[in-house]
Every structure is written in structure tokens, then in C-alpha cells.
C-alpha positions in Angstrom: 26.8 -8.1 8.7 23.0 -6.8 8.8 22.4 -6.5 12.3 18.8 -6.2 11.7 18.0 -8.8 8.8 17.3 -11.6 11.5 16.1 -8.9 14.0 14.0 -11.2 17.2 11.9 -9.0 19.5 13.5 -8.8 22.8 12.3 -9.2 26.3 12.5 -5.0 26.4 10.3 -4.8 22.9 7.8 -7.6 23.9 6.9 -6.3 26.6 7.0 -2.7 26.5 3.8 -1.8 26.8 2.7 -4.3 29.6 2.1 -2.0 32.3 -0.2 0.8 30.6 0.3 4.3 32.5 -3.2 6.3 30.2 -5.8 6.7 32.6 -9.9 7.1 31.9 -9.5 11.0 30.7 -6.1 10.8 28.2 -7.2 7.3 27.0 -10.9 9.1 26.3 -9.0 11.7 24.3 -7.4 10.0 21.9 -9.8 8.0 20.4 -12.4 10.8 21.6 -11.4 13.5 19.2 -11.9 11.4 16.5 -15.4 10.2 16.6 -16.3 13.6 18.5 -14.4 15.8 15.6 -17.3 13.7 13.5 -19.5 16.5 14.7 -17.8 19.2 12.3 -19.3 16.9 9.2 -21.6 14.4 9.7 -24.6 16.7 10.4 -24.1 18.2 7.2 -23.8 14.5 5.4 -26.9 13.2 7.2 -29.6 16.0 6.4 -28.6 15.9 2.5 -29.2 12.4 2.7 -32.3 11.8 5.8 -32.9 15.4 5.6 -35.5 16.6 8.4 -35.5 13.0 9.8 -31.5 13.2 10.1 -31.5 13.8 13.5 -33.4 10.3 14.1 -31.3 8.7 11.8 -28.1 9.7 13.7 -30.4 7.9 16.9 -30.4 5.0 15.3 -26.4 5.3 14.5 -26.3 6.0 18.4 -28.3 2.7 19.3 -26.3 0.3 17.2 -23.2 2.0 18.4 -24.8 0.9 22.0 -24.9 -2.7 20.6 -21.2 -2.1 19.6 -20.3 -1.4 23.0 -20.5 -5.0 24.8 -19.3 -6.3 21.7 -15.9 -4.8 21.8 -16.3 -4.6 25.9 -16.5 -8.9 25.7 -13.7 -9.2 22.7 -11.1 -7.1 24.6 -11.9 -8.2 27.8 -11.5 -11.9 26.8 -8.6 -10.9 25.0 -6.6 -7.5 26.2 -4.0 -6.8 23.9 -3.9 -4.3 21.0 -5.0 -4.9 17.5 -8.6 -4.7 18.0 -10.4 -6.8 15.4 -7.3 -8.2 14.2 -6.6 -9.2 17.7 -9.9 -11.1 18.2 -9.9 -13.1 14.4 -6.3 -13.9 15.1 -7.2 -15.3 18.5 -10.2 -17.6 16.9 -9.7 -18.0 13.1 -6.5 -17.6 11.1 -3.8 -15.5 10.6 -4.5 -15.1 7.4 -8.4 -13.9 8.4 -7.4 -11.7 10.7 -4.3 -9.9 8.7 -7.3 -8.8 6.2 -8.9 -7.4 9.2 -5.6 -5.6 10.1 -5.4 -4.2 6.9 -8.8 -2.8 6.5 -7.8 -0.7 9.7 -4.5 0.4 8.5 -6.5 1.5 5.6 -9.0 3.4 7.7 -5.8 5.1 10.0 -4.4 6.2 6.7 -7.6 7.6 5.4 -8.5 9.4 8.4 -4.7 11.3 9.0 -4.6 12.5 5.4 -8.3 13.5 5.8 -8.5 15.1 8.8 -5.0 16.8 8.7 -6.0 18.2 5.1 -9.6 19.3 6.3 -7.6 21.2 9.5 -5.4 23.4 7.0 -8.8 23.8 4.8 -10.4 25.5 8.0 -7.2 27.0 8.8 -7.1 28.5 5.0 -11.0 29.8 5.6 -9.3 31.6 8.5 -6.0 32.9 7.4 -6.0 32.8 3.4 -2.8 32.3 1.6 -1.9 29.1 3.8 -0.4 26.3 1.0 -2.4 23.2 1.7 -0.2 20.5 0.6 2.8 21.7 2.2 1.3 22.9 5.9 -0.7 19.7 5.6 2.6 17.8 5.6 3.7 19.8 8.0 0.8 18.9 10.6 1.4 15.4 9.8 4.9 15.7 10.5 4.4 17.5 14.0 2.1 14.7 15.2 4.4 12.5 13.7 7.4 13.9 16.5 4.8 14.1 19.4 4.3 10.3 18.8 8.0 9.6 18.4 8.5 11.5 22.2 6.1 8.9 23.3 2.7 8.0 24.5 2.4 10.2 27.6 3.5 13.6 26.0 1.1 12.6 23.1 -2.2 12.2 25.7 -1.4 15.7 27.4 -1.9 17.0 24.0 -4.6 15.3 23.3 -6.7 15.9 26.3 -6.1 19.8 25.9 -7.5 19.1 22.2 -10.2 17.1 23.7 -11.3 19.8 26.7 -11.2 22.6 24.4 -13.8 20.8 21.5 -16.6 19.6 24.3 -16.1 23.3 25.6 -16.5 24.3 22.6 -19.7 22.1 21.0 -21.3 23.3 24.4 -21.3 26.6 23.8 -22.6 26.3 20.2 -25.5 24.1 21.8 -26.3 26.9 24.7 -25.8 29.4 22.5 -27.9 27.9 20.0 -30.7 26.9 22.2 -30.8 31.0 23.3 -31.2 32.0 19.8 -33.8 29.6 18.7 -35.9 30.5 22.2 -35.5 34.0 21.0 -36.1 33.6 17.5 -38.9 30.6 17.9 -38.9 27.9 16.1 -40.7 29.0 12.8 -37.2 27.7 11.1 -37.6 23.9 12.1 -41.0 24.0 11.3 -40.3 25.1 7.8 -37.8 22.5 7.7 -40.4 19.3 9.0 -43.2 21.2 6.3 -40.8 20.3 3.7 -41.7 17.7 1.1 -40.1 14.0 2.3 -37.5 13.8 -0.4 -36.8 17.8 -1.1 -33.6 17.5 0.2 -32.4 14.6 -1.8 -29.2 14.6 -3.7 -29.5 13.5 -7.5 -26.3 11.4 -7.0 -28.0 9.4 -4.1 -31.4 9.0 -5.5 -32.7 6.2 -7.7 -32.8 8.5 -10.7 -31.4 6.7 -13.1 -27.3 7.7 -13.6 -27.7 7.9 -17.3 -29.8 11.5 -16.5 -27.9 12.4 -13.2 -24.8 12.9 -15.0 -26.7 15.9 -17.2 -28.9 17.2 -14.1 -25.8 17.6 -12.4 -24.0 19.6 -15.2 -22.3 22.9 -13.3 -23.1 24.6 -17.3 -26.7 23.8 -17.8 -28.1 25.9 -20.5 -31.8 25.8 -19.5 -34.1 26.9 -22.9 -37.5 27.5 -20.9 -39.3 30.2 -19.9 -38.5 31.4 -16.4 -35.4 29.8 -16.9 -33.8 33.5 -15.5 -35.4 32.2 -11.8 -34.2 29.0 -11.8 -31.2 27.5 -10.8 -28.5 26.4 -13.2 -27.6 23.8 -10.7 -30.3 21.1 -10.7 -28.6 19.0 -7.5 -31.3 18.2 -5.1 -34.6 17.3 -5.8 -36.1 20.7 -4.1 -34.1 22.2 -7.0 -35.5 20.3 -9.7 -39.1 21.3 -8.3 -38.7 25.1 -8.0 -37.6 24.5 -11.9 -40.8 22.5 -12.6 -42.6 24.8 -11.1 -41.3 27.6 -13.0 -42.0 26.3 -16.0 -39.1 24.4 -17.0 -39.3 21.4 -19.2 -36.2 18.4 -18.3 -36.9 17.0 -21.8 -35.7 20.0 -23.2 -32.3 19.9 -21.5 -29.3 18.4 -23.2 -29.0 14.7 -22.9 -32.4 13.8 -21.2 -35.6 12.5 -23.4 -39.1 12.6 -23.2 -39.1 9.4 -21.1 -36.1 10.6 -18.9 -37.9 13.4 -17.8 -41.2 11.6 -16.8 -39.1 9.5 -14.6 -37.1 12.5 -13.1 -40.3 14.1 -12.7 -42.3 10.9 -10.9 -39.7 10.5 -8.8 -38.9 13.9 -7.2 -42.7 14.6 -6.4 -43.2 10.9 -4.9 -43.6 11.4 -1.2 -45.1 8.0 -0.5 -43.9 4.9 1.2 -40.0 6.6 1.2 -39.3 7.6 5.1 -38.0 3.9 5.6 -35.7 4.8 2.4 -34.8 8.5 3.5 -34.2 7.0 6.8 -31.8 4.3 5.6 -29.9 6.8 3.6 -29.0 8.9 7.0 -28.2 5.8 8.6 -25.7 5.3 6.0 -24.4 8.5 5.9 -24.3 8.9 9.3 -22.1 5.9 10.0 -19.3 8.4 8.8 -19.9 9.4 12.4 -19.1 6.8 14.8 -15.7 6.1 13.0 -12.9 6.2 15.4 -15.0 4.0 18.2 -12.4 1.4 17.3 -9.3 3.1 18.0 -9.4 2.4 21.8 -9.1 -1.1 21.0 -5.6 -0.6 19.3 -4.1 0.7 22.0 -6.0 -0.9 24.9 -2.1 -2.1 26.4 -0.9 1.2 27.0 -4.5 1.6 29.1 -4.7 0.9 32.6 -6.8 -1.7 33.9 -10.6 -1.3 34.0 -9.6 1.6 31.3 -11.2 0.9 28.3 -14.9 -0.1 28.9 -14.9 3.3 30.1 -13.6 4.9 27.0 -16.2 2.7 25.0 -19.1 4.8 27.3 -17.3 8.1 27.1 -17.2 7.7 23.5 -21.3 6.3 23.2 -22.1 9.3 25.1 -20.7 11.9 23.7 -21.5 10.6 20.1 -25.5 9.5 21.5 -25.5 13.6 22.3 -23.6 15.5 20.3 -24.3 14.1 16.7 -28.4 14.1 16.6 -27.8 17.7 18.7 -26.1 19.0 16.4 -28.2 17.7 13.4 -31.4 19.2 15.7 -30.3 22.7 15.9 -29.1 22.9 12.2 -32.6 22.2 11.9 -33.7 24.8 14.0 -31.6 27.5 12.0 -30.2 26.9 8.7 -32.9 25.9 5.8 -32.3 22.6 4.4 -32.0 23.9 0.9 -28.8 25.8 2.3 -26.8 23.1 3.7 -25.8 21.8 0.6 -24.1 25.5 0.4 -22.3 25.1 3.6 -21.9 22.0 4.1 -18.1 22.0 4.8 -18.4 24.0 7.3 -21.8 24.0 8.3 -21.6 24.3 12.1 -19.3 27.2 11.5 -22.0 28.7 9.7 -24.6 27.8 12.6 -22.4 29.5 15.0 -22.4 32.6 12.7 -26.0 32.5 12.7 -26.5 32.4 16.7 -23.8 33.7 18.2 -21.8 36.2 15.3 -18.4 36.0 14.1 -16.8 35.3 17.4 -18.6 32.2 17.6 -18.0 30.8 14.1 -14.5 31.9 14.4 -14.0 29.7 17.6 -15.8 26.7 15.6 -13.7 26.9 13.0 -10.5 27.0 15.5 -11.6 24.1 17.6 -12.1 22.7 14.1 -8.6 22.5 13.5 -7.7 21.2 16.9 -9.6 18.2 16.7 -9.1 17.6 13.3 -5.5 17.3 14.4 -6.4 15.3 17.2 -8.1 13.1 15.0 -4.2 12.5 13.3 -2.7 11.7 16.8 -5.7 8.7 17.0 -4.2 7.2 14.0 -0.5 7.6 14.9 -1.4 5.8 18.3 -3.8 3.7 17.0 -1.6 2.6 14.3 1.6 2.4 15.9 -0.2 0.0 18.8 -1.8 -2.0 15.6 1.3 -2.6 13.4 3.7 -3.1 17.0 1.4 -6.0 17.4 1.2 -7.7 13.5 5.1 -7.5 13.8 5.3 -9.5 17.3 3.0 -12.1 15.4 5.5 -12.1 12.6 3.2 -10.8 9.8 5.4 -7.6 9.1 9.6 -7.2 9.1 10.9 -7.5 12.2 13.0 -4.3 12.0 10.1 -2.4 12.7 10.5 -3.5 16.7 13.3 -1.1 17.1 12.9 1.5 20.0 14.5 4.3 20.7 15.9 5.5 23.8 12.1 6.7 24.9 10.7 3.2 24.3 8.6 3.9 21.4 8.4 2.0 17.9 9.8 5.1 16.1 10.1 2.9 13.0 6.3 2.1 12.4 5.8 5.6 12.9 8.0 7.5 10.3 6.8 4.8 7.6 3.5 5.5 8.5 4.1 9.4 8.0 5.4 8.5 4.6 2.8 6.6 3.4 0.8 9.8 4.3 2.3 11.7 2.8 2.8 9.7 -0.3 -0.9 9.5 -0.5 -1.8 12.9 0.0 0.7 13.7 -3.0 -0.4 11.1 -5.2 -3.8 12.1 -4.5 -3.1 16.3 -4.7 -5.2 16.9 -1.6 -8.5 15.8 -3.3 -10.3 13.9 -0.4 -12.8 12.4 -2.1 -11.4 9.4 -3.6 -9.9 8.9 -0.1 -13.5 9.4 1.9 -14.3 6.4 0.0 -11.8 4.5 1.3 -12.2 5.5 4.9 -16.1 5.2 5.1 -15.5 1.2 3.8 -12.5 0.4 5.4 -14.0 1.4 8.9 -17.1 -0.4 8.6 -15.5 -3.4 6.9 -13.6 -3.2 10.4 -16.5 -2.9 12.7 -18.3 -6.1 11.1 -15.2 -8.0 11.3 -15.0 -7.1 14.9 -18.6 -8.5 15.2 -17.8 -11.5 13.6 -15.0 -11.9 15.8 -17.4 -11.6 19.0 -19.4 -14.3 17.3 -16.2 -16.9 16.6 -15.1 -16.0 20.1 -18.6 -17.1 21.3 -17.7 -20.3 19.7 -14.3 -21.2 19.6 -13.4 -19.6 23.3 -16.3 -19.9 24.9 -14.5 -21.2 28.1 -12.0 -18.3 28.0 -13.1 -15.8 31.0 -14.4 -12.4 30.3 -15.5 -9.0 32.0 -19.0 -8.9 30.2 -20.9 -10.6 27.4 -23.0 -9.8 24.1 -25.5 -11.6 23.6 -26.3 -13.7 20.6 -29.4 -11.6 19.5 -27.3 -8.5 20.0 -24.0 -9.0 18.2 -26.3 -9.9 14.8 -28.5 -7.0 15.0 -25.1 -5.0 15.2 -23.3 -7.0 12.2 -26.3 -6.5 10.1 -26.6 -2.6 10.9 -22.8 -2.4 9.7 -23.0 -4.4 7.1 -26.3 -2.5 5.8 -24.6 0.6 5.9 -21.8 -1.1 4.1 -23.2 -2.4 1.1 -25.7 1.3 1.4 -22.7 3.2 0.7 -20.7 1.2 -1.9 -24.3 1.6 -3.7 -24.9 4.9 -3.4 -21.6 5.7 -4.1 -19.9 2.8 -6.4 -16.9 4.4 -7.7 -15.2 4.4 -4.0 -15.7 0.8 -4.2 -13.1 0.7 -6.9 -10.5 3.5 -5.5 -10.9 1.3 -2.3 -9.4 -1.8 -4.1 -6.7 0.3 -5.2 -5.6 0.8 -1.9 -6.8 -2.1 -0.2 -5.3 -4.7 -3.3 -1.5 -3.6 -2.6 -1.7 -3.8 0.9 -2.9 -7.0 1.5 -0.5 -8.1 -1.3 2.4 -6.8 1.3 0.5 -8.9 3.9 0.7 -11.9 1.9 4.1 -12.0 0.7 5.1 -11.5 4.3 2.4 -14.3 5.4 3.6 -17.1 2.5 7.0 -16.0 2.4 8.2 -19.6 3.2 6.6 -20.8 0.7 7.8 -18.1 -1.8 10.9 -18.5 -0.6 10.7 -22.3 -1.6 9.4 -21.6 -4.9 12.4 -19.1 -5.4 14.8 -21.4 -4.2 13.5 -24.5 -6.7 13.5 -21.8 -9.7 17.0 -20.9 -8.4 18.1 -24.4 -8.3 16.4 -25.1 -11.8 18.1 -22.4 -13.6 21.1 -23.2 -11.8 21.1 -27.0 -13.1 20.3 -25.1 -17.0 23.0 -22.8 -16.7 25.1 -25.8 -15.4 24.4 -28.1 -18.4 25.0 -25.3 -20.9 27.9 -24.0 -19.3 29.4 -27.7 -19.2 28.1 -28.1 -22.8 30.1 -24.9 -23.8 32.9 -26.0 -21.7 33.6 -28.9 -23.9 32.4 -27.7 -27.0 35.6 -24.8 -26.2 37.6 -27.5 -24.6 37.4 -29.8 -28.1 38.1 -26.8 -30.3 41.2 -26.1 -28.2 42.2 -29.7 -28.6 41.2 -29.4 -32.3 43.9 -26.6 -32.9 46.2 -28.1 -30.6 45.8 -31.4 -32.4 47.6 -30.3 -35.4 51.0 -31.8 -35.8 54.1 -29.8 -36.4 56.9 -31.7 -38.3 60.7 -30.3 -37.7 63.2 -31.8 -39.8 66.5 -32.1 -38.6 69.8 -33.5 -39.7 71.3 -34.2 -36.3 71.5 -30.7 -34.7 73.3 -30.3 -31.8 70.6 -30.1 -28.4 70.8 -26.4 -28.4 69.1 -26.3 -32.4 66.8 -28.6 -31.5 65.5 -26.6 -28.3 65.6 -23.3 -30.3 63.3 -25.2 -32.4 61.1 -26.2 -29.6 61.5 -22.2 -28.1 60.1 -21.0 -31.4 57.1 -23.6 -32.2 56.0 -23.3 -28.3 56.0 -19.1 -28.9 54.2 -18.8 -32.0 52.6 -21.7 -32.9 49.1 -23.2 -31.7 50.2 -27.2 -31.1 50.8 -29.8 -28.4 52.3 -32.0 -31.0 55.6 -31.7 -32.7 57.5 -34.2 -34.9 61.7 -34.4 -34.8 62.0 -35.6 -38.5 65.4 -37.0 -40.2 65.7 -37.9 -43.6 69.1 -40.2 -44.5 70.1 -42.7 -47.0 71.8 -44.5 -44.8 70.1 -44.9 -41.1 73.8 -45.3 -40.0 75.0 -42.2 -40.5 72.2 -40.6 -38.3 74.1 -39.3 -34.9 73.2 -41.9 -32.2 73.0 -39.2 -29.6 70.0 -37.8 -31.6 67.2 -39.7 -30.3 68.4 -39.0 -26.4 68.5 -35.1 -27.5 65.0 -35.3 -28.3 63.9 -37.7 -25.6 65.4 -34.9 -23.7 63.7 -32.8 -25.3 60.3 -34.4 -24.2 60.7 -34.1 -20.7 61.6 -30.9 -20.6 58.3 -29.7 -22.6 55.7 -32.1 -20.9 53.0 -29.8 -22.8 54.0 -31.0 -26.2 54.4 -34.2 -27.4 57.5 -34.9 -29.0 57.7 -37.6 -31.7 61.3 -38.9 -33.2 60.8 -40.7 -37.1 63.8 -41.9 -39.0 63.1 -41.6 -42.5 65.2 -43.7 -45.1 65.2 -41.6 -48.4 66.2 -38.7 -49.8 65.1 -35.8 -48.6 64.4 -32.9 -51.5 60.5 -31.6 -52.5 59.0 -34.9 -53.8 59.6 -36.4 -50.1 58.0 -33.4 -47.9 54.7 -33.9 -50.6 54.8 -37.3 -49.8 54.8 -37.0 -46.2 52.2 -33.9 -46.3 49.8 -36.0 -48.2 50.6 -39.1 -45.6 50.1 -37.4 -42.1 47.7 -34.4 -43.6 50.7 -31.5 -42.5 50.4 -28.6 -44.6 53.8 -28.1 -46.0 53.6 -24.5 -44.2 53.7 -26.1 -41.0 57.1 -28.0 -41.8 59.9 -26.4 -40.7 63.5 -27.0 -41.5 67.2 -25.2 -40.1 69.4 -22.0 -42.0 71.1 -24.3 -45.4 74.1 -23.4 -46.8 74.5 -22.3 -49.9 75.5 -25.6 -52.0 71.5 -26.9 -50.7 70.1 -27.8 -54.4 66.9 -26.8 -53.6 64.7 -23.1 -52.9 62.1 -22.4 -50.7 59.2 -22.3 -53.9 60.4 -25.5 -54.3 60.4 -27.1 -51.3 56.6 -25.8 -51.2 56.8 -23.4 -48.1 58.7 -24.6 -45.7 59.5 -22.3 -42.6 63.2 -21.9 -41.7 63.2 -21.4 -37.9 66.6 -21.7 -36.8 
């Protein structure tokens, strides 16, 4: 018997993580070197898109994360168990509600291990070359996969050293930094604010229509024009697109783009007016990339001690609130916006290059890979902690409770590995597709969360709690999130699509596991309706062979006899019951005289007929003569075939042949 097909948590799995043992620092580091390792990318993201006004944009990321941080503060407080916004919609709407909520995390905990474990062997490659990606990223997923397995307290040691080691290390690209741009001056910041508004725009985020975009953005662009040897063959940003105007080039003569076309092009890269609002909601939205992992705490907010977690929530504010615009500042300060698109995967490495030398870029790029595979241990513990919980409330199998001798839900972690790993080899390591998923996935959480706050406000508004949002608050929160939202599946409107790819199947699993009553209902009257089919067909083919048994069997033998002795007459009965199909057998005697027919006959046969109760035995007396006229007769009266008469050895004064009887069998 399955042991585990009816699997019920017990006392042991319930209520494993009741006493959390993580205290302010470890709890700080694991959901800390994710939204910190943000650092290593969203500077780059939010000057292509806000350019010289990224690092206010990444303010304004900073002040709604500030909002965010009563609104979880209240929602966990009021309700302190893990699942984060699944845990508050489950608490005040329905299960149903909430799972989507649950799944859209999943989703982002997915995203950001294959992401961040693949972008750690990327700097690791820059660093060592000849490292194979897929393989060593597999790897990495596999290591933190084991360090999660051994448990929640060897996992935080980890992750604090992880955690030290990037502050430590963002410091001394800031000091370091600073020095160089007192020595230097500031002549490079300057530059950057003189810059047109919009220079630093991308084609693929700007409102040039995509029908041109796709040919501006052509890696082969044959440009015809004069001074075409100066200018670049990449036309990606619109600073690019001006030098090539400037030069001389003409867009209508490029391949793909009309007269028309290239007025527009052209009106819209050297429009400065009325656009900071616009260059500053583009930041916003790209910089949203940079607060993701502020929800992880949430997920694992049992395993905290008490008074933990607000804590983490103002830890994590902090060092976001500093770090991010910082960083966006002295980029600034010494790389030329025009340049970042070059570097932009590694664009603080290249910073530290610039200020401090190799050694500096080299311990970027080193720290790079620590947190980016710190950022993998947040979604092991955040996920494990998320899942553990959707399985107590019965919304995934029930197998998945299974500890192991160290107490941990080793289960929920290996699928989670394999999933992975199955997405990083369906996808071949290209991140983009998955980036897409991440960035709406995590800010489809965050609102959720905030809609949460707001049906907690409503339906629990009795239910005690450590600190409160208020009203005006929570909504100026939602709608930041939900503008950055709907700004990103805009600007970039084929993630919204590999998003449902992902997000479609998942919540199909949810479902089935969510309605499986009711499936199993519906399977069960399908079952019972094919069942009752087959039945009648199989009862209709049961008689249909029954009646053509009884047909075959139906057909009458006829054995004539003159009065053989009982042994005759049962070799008779021997050889009809072994080669003939029949249940129905007549004893036949032909005599002139009834008298002279052996009176012991009749009991021989009636003898006969007990002995066989298969076959029906029938005795006839026949007054007559018997010869070929008389067996025609009879075969014509009881529709015998003469072939199926059959008559004792003769002698050799018997007047007539077997031609002439017409086929009569001898059979004894």
C-alpha cells in the first residue's frame, strides 16, 4: 500500500517551524542579498531608461518602497505565518484568490534562481573564461539546493558571510569612487546633466513607432549617406540617431523606413519638451527591477524570531534607499551615458575599473557572484517556506510534508531544483524571456500584497496588529506598483506573452489541485456512464453469443437404432457428445411391428438421459419400414439434414448403400 497517497501533516510537520531560531542579521541576509545584489544591474537599467534623472527615479522607487514597509509590517503582524501575500488573501478573500497570488511568487522564486545563478557563472566566465554555463549553472543551483536540504541555520551562516562581504564591498566602490571623482572633478556629471533630455533613450522603449524600430535597430545597417564612415551602424539610442543626423545621414534612405517614417524618427529624438515626467516614469519602471526580493522576508517570517521581521523590512529600505540612487550617482559621475549601453552587464565592474583599477573591478565582479548566489538561497528559503505553507492548506500534494531527519521539507526543495533546471534547459540560458517573467510576476505580487492590506482593513479590522497603513498610503503604493506594471508590459509587450506561458500551466496545477473534488466527481459520473455503455453492450453481445450458441446447439441429432444393447447406444452418445455441436439427440426405431421393439429399449435410453443431463434425449417409435424413402421423409418433417442421421455397422445382407440412404453417418 502507498504509504503516502493519503499522506496527513503531523503534529511534528505542522508545527515545525513554530519557534523561529533566525535572528535580525541572518534573517536580513537572506532576503538582503537579493534586493541588495539589485545594485549589480539596476543602475545600468535605469539610466538607459531615466538617463541623467535615474538617480531621482531610483528615489522615487525608494519612497514607495517606504509606503511598502507598513503595508507588509501590518499584513504580517496581523497575520505571522509564511506565504506573504498569499497568506494575507487567503486570510480575507478566497483560496482560490490567494493561490493566484501564490503562484505569481513561485513564478518570481523561479525567475530569480535561474537568473541570478546564470548571471553568477556569466561574471564568473568574464573572470575565468572557458567555464560551461549551463552545466556550472546547474551546478550552483544544485549546491544551494544541499545547503537548503541541511537546513535553515547552516543556510543563514552562508548567507550572512555573502551578505558582509557585498556591503563591504559596495562601500568601497562608493569611497573609492567619491576619491576619484574629488580628484578628477566633476566635469563627467556635468557632461552627463548637459546632455539633451531624451539622448539616452532606447529605440525599443521610445514611442517611435515599432514598425521603424525594428529596421533602426538592425545589427547590419547599410547606411548609403555621406559621412556614413563616422557614424554608427548601430542606431539604438536616440543620441545615436543624432550624431547620424548630424553627420549627414538621411533615415529615409535606410532600408524599410519612408519619407514619413523618418520625419517622425526625426521629431521625436530632438523633442526635449514636456518629457521629464515621461523619462522619469520610464526609470521608475525600470527601476522597480530593483526592489524585487523585499518580499521574501514575508515567506519565511516563521522561522524569524519575534519582533524579527519589521526589522528586516528597515534593513532592507535602507540599504536599497542608499545604495541604488548611489550607485546610479557615481555612474554619473564617471562613465558617459552613451557608454552604458556598452557595459551595461557589468557596469559597476566597469566603474570600479575606472576608479580604483583592476583590483577593484575584479573584487566587483567576485562579490558579484556571491550575491548573485545568495540571491538563489532567497528563493530556496523563500520558496520552500511558501509551498510548506500552500500544502498545509491543502492546495498542493500532501507528500510534499515529508521531513527528513534534519526537519526540513527536502521534498519541495529537490522539485523546486528541477523545475530550475528544466527551465534553464528549455530556455538554453537566454535570460531574457525569463526577465520578463520575473519583473511581472514580482510586481503582480507586491500589488496583490496591497490589496491584501486593503481587504484586511475590511474584513479583519478587529484582528490585533503591531502597526497600521493608512488608507491614503496603501493606494498611493498599489497605484505605484501597478503603474510600473502595466509601464513595463508596454514597453516591453512580448514578456507579457512568455509570462503567460509560464504563469498559464502553473495555475492550471493549482486548479486541478483546488477543484479536484469536483473533477473527481465528474470522473467518477464519466466512469459510471461508460461503465453502464459497456454494461449494455457487453450484455447485448452476451446474448447475441449466448443465442448463437443455442442456435448451433439447437440442431437435432437423430440416431437410429434397432434395439442396441446400452453399451451401443452410449457409444453413440460418446461420439455425438465428442464431435458434434448439439444438446439435442433423437433415439430413432423404425419397425413394422411396434411389438417386436425390445421393451427394455426405452429404459436404456431413459437411462441414457440422466446420465447426459446436457443433452436432451428424445425416444420415437416409428411404424414403417425403414430404407431411403423413410429418412427423406423424416428429414423433410423435423428439417435434419440427412448428414446429421446416423445409424450402427450393417451386415452385409442390408439392401441398401450409403449413396442411397443419402449420407448417413455410421458411428458405431
Amino acid at each position: 500500500m502507498n504509504t503516502h497517497a493519503h499522506h496527513k501533516p503531523t503534529a511534528k510537520e505542522a508545527s515545525a517551524f513554530e519557534h523561529g531560531v533566525l535572528g535580525e542579521l541572518p534573517a536580513t541576509a537572506i532576503c538582503g542579498n537579493d534586493i541588495t545584489s539589485s545594485c549589480l544591474y539596476v543602475s545600468s537599467l535605469s539610466i538607459l531608461a531615466a538617463g541623467q534623472w535615474a538617480p531621482v527615479s531610483l528615489l522615487i522607487v525608494a519612497a514607495v518602497l517606504f509606503l511598502f514597509r507598513k503595508i507588509y509590517a501590518e499584513v504580517v503582524g496581523a497575520l505571522p505565518l509564511n506565504g506573504g501575500a498569499y497568506n494575507a488573501l487567503l486570510n480575507t478573500t478566497s483560496k482560490f484568490r490567494a493561490s493566484v497570488a501564490a503562484c505569481l511568487t513561485i513564478l518570481s522564486y523561479m525567475a530569480t534562481a535561474v537568473i541570478s545563478a546564470n548571471e553568477a557563472i556569466h561574471y564568473a566566465h568574464n573572470l575565468w573564461h572557458g567555464i560551461p554555463i549551463i552545466p556550472v549553472t546547474i551546478g550552483l543551483l544544485a549546491l544551494f539546493m544541499i545547503l537548503s536540504i541541511l537546513g535553515i541555520t547552516e543556510s543563514a551562516v552562508v548567507a550572512v558571510g555573502i551578505f558582509i562581504v557585498h556591503i563591504v564591498t559596495l562601500t568601497t566602490l562608493l569611497c573609492v569612487g567619491g576619491f576619484y571623482v574629488l580628484q578628477h572633478g566633476t566635469d563627467q556629471l556635468k557632461d552627463n546633466f548637459q546632455q539633451p533630455l531624451r539622448s539616452h533613450m532606447r529605440v525599443a522603449d521610445s514611442e517611435i513607432p515599432r514598425e521603424y524600430q525594428k529596421h533602426l535597430l538592425d545589427p547590419e545597417l547599410d547606411v548609403p549617406e555621406k559621412g556614413a564612415e563616422e557614424a554608427p551602424l548601430e542606431l539604438n539610442t536616440f543620441s545615436q540617431i543624432r550624431d547620424y543626423l548630424d553627420q549627414g545621414g538621411k533615415l529615409e534612405l535606410l532600408e524599410g523606413i519612408d519619407q514619413e517614417g523618418a520625419e517622425r524618427i526625426e521629431a521625436v529624438v530632438r523633442s526635449d519638451s514636456n518629457t521629464l515626467l515621461v523619462v522619469l516614469f520610464l526609470g521608475f519602471c525600470a527601476a522597480m527591477l530593483g526592489i524585487s526580493g523585499f518580499e521574501s522576508s514575508s515567506n519565511f517570517v516563521e522561522e524569524q524570531k519575534e519582533g524579527v521581521f519589521p526589522k528586516t523590512l528597515r534593513n532592507m529600505w535602507f540599504a536599497v534607499s542608499f545604495f541604488n540612487p548611489m550607485m546610479a550617482l557615481l555612474a554619473l559621475s564617471l562613465v558617459p551615458i552613451s557608454a552604458v549601453q556598452t557595459n551595461k552587464e557589468a557596469l559597476l565592474s566597469h566603474m570600479g575599473e575606472i576608479a580604483g583599477g583592476n583590483w577593484l573591478a575584479w573584487m566587483i565582479s567576485i562579490d558579484a557572484i556571491l550575491v548573485l548566489s545568495g540571491a538563489v538561497l532567497t528563493s530556496y528559503v523563500g520558496v520552500n517556506g511558501l509551498v510548506r505553507r500552500m500544502t498545509l492548506d491543502r492546495c498542493l500534494p500532501q507528500f510534499l510534508l515529508k521531513t527528513n531527519r534534519r526537519g526540513t521539507t527536502h521534498r519541495i526543495i529537490i522539485a523546486f531544483f528541477a523545475l530550475a533546471v528544466s527551465v534553464l534547459l528549455i530556455t538554453d540560458g537566454v535570460i531574457e524571456a525569463l526577465a520578463g517573467v520575473y519583473i511581472l510576476s514580482f510586481l503582480s505580487v507586491m500589488s496583490l500584497f496591497a490589496l491584501g492590506n486593503m481587504l484586511l482593513k475590511v474584513a479583519r479590522g478587529r484582528l490585533p496588529r503591531p502597526v497600521k497603513a493608512s488608507w491614503v498610503a496603501v493606494i498611493i503604493a498599489m497605484t505605484a506598483v501597478l503603474g510600473g506594471l502595466l509601464g513595463n508590459a508596454f514597453n516591453n509587450p512580448e514578456y507579457f506573452f512568455v509570462f503567460l506561458n509560464y504563469f498559464i500551466p502553473a495555475m492550471a496545477i493549482i486548479m486541478i489541485m483546488l477543484g479536484r473534488i469536483t473533477i473527481l466527481k465528474a470522473l467518477l459520473f464519466i466512469v459510471r456512464t461508460i461503465s453502464t455503455s459497456v454494461s449494455r453492450f457487453s450484455n447485448k453481445l452476451s446474448d447475441s453469443i449466448r443465442d448463437k450458441i443455442e442456435e448451433i446447439n439447437s440442431q437435432q441429432m437423430v440416431f437410429f437404432t434397432r434395439g442396441d444393447n446400452i453399451a451401443n447406444l452410449n457409444n453413440a452418445m460418446l461420439y455425438v457428445n465428442r464431435n458434434e455441436q448439439t444438446n439435442r439427440i433423437k433415439f430413432v426405431t423404425v419397425a413394422e411391428n411396434p411389438d417386436d421393439v425390445p421393451a427394455k429399449l426405452a429404459q436404456d435410453i431413459e437411462f441414457l438421459d440422466k446420465a447426459y443431463p446436457e443433452i436432451d434425449i428424445e425416444f420415437v417409435l416409428i411404424e414403417g419400414t425403414f430404407g431411403p424413402e423413410m429418412i427423406h421423409n423424416l428429414s423433410e418433417e423435423w428439417d435434419i439434414p440427412t448428414n446429421l442421421m446416423f445409424i450402427g455397422s450393417h451386415g452385409g445382407r442390408f439392401q441398401y448403400d450409403q449413396a442411397k440412404l443419402g449420407g448417413v453417418r455410421l458411428i458405431v
